[in-house]
Backbone as a ProteinNet text record, in pm:
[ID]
protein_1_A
[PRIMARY]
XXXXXXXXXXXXXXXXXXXXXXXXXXXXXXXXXXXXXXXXXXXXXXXXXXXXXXXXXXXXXXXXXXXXXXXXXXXXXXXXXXXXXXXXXXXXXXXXXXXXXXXXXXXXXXXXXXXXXXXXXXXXXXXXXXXXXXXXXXXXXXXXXXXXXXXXXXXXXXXXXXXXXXXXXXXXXXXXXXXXXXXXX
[TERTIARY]
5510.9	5374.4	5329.1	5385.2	5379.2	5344.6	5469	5462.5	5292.6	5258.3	5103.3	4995.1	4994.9	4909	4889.3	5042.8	5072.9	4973.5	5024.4	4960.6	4820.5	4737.1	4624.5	4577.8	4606.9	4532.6	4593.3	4665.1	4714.8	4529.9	4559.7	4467.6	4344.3	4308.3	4141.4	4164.2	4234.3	4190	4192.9	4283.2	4268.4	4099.5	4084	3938.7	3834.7	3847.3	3756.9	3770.2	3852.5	3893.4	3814.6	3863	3806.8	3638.7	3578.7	3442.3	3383.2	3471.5	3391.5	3429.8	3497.2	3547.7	3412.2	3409.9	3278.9	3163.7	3124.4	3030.7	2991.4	3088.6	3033.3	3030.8	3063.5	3105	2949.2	2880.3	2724.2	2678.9	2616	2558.5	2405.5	2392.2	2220.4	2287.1	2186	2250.6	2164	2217.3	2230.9	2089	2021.1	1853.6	1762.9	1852.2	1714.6	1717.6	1881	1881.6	1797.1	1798.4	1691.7	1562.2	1526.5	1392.4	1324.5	1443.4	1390.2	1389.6	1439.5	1475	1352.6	1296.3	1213.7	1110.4	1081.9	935.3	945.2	1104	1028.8	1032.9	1053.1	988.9	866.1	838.3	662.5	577	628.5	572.1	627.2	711.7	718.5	774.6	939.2	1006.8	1070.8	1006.3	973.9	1072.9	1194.6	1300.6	1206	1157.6	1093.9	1005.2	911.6	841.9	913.3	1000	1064.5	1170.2	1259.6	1363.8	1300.4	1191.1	1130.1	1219.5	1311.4	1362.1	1298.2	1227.7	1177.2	1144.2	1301	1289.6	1201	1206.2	1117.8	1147.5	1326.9	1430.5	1566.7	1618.6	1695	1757.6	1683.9	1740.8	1739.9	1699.6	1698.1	1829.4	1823.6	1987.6	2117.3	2071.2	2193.3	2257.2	2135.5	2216.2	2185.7	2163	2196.3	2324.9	2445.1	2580.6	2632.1	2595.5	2672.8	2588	2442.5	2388.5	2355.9	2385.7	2329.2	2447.3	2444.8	2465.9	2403.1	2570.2	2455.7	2378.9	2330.3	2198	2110.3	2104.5	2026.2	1981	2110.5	2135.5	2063.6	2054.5	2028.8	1878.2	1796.5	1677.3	1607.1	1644.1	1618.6	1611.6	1698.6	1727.1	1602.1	1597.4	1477.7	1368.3	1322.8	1197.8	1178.3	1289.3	1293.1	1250.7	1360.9	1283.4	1168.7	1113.8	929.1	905.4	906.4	840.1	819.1	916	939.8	862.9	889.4	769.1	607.8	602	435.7	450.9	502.7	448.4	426.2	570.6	569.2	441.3	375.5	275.8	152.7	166.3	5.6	36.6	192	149.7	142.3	126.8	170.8	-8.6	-80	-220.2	-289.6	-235.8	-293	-302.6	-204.5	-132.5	-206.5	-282.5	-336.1	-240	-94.7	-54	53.3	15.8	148.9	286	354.5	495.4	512.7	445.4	482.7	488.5	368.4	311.4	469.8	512.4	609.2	750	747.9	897.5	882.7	751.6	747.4	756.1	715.3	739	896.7	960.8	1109.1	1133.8	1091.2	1176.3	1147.2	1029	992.6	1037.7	1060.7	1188.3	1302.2	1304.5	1527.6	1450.1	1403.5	1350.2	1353	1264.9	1250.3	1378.1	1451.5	1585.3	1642.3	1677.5	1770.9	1754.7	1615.4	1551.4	1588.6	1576.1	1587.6	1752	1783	1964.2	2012	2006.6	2105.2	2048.9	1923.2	1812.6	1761.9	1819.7	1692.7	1659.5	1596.3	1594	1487.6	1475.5	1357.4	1276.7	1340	1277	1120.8	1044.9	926.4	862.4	925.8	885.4	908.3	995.9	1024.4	924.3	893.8	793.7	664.2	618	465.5	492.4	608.8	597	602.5	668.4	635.6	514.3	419.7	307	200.7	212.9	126.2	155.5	307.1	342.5	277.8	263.9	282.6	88.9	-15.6	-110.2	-158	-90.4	-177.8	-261.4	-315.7	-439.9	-372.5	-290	-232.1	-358.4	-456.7	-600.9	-670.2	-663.3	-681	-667.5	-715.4	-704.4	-687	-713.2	-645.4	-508.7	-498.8	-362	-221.9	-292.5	-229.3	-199.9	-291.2	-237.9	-151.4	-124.3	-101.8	72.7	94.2	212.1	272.2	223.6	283.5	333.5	213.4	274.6	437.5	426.6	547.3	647.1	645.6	757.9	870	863.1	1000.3	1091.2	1027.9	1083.8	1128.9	1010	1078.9	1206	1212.9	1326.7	1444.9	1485.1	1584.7	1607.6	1553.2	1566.1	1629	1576.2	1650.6	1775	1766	1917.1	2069	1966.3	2061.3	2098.6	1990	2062.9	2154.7	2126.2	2202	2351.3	2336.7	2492.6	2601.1	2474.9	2533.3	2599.6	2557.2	2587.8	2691.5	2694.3	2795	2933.4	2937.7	3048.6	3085.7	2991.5	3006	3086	3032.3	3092.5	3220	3215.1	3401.4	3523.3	3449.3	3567.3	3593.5	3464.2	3471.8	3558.9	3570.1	3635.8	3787.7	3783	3932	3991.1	3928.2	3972.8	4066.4	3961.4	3979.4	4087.6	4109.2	4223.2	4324	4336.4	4469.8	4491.1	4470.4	4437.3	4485.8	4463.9	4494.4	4615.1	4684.7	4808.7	4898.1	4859.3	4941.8	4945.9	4865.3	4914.5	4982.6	4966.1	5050.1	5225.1	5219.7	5329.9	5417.1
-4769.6	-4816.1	-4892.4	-4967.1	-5081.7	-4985.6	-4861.2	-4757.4	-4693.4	-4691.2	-4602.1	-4664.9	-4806	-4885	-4913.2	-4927.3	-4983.9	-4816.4	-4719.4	-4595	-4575.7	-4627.6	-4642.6	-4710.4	-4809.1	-4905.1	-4851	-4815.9	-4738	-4631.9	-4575.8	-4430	-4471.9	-4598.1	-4669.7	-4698.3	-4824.3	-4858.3	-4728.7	-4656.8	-4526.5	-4440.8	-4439.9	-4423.5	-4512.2	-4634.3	-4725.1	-4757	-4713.5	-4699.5	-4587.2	-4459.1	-4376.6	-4403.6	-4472.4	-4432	-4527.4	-4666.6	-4739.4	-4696.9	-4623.8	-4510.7	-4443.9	-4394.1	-4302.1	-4321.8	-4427.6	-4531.2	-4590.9	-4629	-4678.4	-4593.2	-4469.5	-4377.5	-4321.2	-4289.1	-4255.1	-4382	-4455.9	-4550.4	-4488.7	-4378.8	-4326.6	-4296.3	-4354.9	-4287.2	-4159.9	-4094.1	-3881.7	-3844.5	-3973.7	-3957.3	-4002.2	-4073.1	-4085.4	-3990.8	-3950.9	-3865.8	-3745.1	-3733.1	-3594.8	-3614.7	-3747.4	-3768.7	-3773.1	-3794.9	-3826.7	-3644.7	-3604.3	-3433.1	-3361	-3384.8	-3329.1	-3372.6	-3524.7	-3582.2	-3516.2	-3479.6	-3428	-3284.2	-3191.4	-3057	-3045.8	-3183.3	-3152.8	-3255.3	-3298.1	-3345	-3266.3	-3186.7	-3069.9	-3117.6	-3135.2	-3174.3	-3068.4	-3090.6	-2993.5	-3051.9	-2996.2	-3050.2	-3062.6	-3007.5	-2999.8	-3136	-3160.3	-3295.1	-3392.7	-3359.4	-3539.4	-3532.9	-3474.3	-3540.1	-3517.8	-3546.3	-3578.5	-3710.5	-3744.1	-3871.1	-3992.2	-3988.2	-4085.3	-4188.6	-4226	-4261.9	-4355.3	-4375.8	-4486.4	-4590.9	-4606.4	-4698.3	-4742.1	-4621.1	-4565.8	-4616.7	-4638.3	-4731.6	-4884.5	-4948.6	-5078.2	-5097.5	-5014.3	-4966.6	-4949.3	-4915.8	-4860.8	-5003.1	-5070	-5169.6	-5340	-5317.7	-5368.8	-5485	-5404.2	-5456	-5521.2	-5407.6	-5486.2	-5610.9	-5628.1	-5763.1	-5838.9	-5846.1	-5965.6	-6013.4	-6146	-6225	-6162.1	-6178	-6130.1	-6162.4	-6287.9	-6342.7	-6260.2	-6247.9	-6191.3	-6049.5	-5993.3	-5864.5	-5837	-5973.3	-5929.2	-5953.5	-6032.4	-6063.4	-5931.4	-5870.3	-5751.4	-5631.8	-5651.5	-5558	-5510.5	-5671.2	-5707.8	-5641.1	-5640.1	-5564.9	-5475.8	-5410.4	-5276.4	-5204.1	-5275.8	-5240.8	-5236.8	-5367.5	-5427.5	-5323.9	-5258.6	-5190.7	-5031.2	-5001.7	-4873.2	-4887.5	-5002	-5027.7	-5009.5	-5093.7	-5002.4	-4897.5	-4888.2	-4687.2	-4604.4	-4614.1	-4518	-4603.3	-4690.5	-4724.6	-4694.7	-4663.4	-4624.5	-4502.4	-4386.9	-4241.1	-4249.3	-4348.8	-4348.7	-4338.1	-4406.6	-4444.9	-4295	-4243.4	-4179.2	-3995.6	-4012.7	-3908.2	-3880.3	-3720.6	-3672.6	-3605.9	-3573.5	-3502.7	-3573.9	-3576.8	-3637.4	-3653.1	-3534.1	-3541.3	-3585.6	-3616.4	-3697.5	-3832.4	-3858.2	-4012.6	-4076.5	-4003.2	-3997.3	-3994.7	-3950.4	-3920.4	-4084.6	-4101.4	-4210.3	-4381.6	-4364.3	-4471.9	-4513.6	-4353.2	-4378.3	-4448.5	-4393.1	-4447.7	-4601.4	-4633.7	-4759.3	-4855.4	-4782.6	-4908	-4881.3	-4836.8	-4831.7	-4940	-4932.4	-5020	-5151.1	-5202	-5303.9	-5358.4	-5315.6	-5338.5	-5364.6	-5240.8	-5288.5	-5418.6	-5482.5	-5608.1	-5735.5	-5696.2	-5809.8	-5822.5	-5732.2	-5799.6	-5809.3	-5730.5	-5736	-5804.3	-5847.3	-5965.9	-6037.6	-6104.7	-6206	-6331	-6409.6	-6529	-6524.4	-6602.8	-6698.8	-6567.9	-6454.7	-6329.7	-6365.1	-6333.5	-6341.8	-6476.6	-6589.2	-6697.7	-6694.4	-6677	-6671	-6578.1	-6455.1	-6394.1	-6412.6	-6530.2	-6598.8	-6700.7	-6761.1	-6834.8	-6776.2	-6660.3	-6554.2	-6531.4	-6490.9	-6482.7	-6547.1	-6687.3	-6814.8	-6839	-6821.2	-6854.5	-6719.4	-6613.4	-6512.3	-6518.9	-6558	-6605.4	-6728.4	-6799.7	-6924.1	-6846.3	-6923.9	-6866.6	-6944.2	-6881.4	-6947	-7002	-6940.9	-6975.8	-7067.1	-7138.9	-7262.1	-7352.7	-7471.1	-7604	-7703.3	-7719.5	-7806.8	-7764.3	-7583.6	-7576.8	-7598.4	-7542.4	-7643.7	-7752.1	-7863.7	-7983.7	-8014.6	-8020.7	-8002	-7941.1	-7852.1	-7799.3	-7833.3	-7925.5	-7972.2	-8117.1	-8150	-8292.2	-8308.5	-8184.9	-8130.8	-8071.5	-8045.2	-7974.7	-8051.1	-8187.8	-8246.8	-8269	-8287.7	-8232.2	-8104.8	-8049.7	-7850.4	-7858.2	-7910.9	-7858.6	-7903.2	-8062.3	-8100.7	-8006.3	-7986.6	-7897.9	-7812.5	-7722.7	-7582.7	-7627	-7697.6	-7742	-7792.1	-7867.7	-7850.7	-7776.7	-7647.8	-7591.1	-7503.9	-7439.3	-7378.3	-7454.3	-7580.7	-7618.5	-7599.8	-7608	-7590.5	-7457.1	-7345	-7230.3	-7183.4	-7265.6	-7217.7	-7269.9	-7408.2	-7418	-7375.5	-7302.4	-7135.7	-7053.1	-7039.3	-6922.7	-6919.5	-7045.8	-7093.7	-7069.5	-7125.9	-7188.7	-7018.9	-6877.8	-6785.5	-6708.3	-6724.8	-6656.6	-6724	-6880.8	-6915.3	-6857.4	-6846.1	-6760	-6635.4	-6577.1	-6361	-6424.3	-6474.5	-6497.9	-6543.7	-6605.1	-6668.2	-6530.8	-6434.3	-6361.8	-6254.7	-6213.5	-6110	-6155.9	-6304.1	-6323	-6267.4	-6327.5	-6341.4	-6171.3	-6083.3	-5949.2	-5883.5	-5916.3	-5847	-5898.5	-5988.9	-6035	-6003.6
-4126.5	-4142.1	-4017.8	-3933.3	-3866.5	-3741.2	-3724.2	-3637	-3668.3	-3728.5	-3698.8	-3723.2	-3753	-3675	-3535	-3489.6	-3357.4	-3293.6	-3345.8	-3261.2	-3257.8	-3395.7	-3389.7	-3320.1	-3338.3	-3225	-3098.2	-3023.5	-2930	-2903.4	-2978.1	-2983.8	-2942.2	-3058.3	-2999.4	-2870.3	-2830.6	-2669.4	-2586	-2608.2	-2531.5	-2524	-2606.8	-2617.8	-2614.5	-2619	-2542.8	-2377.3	-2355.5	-2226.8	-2096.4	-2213.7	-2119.5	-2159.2	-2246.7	-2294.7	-2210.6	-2166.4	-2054.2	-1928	-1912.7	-1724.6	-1727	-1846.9	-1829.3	-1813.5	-1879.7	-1897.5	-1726.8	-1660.2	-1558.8	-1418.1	-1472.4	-1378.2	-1342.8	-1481.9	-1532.7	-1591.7	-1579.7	-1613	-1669.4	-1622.6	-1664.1	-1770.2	-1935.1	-2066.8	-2074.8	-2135.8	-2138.3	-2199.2	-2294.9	-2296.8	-2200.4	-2091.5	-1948.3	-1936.2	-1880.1	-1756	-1822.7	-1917.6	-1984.4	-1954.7	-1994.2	-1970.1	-1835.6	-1725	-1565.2	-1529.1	-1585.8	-1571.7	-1561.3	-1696.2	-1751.9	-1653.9	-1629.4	-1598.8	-1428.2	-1392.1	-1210.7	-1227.7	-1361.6	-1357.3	-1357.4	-1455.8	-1480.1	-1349.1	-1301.5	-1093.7	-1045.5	-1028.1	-901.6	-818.5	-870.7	-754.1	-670.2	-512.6	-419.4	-343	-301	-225.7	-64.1	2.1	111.1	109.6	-12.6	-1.5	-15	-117	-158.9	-28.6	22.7	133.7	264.4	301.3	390.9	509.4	515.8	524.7	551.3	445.1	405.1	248.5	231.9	137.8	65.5	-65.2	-103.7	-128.7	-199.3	-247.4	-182.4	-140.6	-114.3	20.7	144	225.7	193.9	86.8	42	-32.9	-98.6	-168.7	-128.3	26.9	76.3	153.5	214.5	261.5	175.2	16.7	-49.7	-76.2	-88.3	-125.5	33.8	143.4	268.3	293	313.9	353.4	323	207.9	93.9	16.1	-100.5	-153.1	-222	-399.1	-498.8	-547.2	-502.9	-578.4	-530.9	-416.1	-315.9	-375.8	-386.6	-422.8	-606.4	-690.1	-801.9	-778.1	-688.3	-689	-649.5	-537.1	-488.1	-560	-669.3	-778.3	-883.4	-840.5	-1001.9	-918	-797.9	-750.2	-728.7	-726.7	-746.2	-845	-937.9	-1128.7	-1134.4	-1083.1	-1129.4	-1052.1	-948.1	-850.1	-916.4	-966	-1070.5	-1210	-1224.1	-1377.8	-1315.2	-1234.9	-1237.1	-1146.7	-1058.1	-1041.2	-1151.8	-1247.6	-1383.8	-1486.4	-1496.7	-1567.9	-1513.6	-1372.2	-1334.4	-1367.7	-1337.8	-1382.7	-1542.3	-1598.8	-1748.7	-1800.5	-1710.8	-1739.9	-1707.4	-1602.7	-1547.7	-1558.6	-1681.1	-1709.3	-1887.7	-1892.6	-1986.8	-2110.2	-2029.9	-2124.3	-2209	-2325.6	-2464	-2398.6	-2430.8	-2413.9	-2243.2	-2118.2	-2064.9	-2038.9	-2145	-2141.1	-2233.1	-2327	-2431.9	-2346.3	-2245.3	-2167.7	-2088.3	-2012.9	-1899.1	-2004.4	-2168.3	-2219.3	-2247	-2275.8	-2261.1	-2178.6	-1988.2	-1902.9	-1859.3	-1911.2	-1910.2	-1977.6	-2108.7	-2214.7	-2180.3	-2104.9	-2066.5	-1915.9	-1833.5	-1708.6	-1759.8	-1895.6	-1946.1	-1957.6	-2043.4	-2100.5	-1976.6	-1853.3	-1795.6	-1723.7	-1667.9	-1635.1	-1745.1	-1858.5	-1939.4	-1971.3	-1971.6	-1972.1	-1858.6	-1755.5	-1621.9	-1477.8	-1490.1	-1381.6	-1461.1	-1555.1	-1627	-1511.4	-1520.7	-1454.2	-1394.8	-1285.6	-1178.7	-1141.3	-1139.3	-1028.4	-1017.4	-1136.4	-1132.5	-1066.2	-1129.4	-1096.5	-915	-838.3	-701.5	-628.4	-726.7	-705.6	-640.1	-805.4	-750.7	-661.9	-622.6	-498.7	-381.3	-318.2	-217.6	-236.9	-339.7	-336.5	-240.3	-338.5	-260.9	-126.8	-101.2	63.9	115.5	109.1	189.2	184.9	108.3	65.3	164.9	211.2	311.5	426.4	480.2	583.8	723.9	796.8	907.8	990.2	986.1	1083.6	1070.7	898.7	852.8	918	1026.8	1073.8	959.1	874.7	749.8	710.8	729	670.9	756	926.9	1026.7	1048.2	1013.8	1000.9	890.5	813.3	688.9	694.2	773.4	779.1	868.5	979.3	1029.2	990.4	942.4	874.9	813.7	714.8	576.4	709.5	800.9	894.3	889.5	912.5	948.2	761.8	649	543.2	491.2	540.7	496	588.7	729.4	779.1	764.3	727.9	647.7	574.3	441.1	307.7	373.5	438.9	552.7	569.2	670.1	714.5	605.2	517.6	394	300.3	268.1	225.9	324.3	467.8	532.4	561.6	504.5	570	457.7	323.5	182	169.2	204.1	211.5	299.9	418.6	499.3	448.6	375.9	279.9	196.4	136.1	36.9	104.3	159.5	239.2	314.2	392.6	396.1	260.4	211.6	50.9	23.5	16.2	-49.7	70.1	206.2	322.1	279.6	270.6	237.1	122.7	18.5	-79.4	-75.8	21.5	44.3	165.4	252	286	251	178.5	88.2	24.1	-93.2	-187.4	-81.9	67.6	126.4	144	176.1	261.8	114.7	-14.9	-102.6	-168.9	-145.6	-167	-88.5	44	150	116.4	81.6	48.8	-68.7
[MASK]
+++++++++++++++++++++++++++++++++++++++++++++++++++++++++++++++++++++++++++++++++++++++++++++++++++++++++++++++++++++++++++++++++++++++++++++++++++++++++++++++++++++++++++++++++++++++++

């Protein structure tokens, strides 16, 4: 008896095993990928237009993991998403026929979802502050004075956090070196 429990449970992890290999191998679940299928038969995906080399995502992606911090890396993430949520909501608006308006709400609640569990946080909020900064009127003489006044505080802040980080970044280099000496070994 003891013997075919032990095998059962044997049998499950074996199969929870391979079902998360698989799982992260495809991360698109098998009703996007249908639904993203479907929605570029019905846009006309024209190998000649779309690999133009000129991607839309795709070089942001690529040097994603090498140049960034994953904060960095999850903030970037999140704009991507947001950036994909409204394209597919303006073709969602813009779009007469049922079963695609019906395919693009799919891909929009799997977008949602993947934003709300795997980037939750500040994104948006960091957002509207890039906003407002990227928003000042450099030509402004009030906003000139004004920023210069705040200069010798913004640049402390700078400096502290850059010194904060570079001790990050030590402690995380001392780490991967210790961790390399002690496997080589």
């Amino acid at each position: 008896m003891e013997y075919r429990v032990t095998m059962l449970f044997l049998g499950m992890c074996l199969l929870a095993s391979q079902w998360m290999t698989c799982e992260s191998r495809n991360s698109v679940p098998e009703n996007l990928d249908q639904s993203i299928s479907e929605l570029n038969k019905f846009y006309g995906e024209k190998a000649g237009e779309l690999h133009n080399g000129q991607p839309v995502f795709l070089l942001v992606l690529k040097d994603l993991k090498v140049k960034f911090e994953e904060t960095e890396q999850k903030l970037l993430m999140s704009i991507i998403i947001e950036t994909y949520s409204r394209i597919f909501t303006r073709m969602h608006n813009e779009s007469k026929d049922e079963d695609v308006r019906e395919r693009l709400d799919h891909v929009l609640d799997h977008l949602n979802k993947i934003q709300e569990n795997y980037f939750p946080g500040k994104s948006a909020e960091l957002k509207t502050y890039a906003e407002v900064l990227w928003a000042i009127k450099e030509n402004d003489p009030m906003v000139q004075r004004k920023a210069l006044y705040e200069l010798k505080k913004v640049y402390r802040e700078a400096t502290q956090l850059r010194h904060g980080n570079n001790k990050d970044r030590r402690r995380r280099q001392t780490k991967n070196l210790k961790r390399q000496k002690s496997d080589r070994s």
